[in-house]
C-alpha positions in Angstrom: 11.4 20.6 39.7 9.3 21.7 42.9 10.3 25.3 44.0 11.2 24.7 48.0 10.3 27.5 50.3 12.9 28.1 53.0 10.1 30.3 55.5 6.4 29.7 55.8 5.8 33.5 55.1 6.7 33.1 51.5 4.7 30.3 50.4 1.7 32.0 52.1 2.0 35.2 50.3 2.4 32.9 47.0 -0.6 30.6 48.0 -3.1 33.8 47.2 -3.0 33.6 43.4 -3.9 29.5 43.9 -7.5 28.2 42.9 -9.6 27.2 45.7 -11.1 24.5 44.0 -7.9 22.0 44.1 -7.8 20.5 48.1 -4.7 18.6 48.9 -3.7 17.7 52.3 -1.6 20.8 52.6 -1.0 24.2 51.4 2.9 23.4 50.0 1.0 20.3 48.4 -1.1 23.0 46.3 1.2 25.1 45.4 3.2 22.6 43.6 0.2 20.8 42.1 -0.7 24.2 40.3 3.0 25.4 39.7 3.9 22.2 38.1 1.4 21.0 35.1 2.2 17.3 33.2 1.8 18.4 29.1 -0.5 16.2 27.1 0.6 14.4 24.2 -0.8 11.2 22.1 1.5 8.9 21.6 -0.1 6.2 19.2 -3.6 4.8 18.3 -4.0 1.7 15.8 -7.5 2.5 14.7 -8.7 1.6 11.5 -4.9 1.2 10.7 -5.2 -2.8 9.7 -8.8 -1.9 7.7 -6.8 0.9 5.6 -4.1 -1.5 5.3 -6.2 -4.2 3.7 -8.1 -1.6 1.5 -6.3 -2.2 -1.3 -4.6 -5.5 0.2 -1.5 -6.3 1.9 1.3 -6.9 -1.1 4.3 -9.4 -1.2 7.4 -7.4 -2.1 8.4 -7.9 -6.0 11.1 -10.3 -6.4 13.5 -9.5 -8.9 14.9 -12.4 -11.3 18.6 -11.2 -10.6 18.8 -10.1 -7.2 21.5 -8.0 -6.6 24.7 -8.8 -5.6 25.8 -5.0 -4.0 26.9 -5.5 -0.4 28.4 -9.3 -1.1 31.9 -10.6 -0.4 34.2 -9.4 -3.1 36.2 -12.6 -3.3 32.7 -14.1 -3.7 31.7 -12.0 -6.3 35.1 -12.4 -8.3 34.7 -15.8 -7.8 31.1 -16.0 -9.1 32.2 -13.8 -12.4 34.8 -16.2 -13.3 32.5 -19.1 -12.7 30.1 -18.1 -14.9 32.4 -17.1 -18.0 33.4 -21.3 -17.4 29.5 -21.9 -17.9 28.8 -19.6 -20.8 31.9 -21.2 -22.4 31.0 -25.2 -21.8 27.3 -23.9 -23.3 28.9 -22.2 -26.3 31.3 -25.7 -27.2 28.1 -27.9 -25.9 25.9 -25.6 -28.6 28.8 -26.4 -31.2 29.2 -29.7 -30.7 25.1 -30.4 -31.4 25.4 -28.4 -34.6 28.3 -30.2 -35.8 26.3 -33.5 -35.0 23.5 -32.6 -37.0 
């Protein structure tokens, strides 16, 4: 914040030590444009990002056969155990039942 100068005298003896070279419209302007400096920073720049991107080329993410199931509904996962002991077991008497055919 802007230091604020309760007598004229004060600012004038500070207003010696200001450059000459800045000239705004008063002498209380100058004093705060040279007390008070904005710091520079860079925020972001996208150049040349999408070429490096596509240097070795933009990659679907692997999909996995058995994607997990951490972070699911428990009942569903219960569920979905139980479900597929039923399968493995109707394969297993299906499987039986061929060979005994043959």
């Amino acid at each position: 914040m802007p230091h604020t100068f309760d007598n004229l005298d004060e600012l004038l003896e500070r207003s010696s030590s200001i450059d000459p070279s800045i000239q705004p419209a008063n002498l209380y302007d100058q004093f705060v444009v040279e007390s008070v400096k904005m710091a520079k920073s860079k925020n972001s720049s996208q150049h040349n990002q999408a070429k490096k991107a596509h240097k070795n080329g933009i990659k679907k993410p692997k999909t996995f056969r058995y994607p997990s199931l951490k972070g699911t509904d428990p009942k569903f996962r219960r569920n979905h155990k139980h479900a597929l002991h039923g399968t493995m077991k109707a394969l297993k008497e299906v499987r039986e039942g061929k060979r005994d055919a043959a």
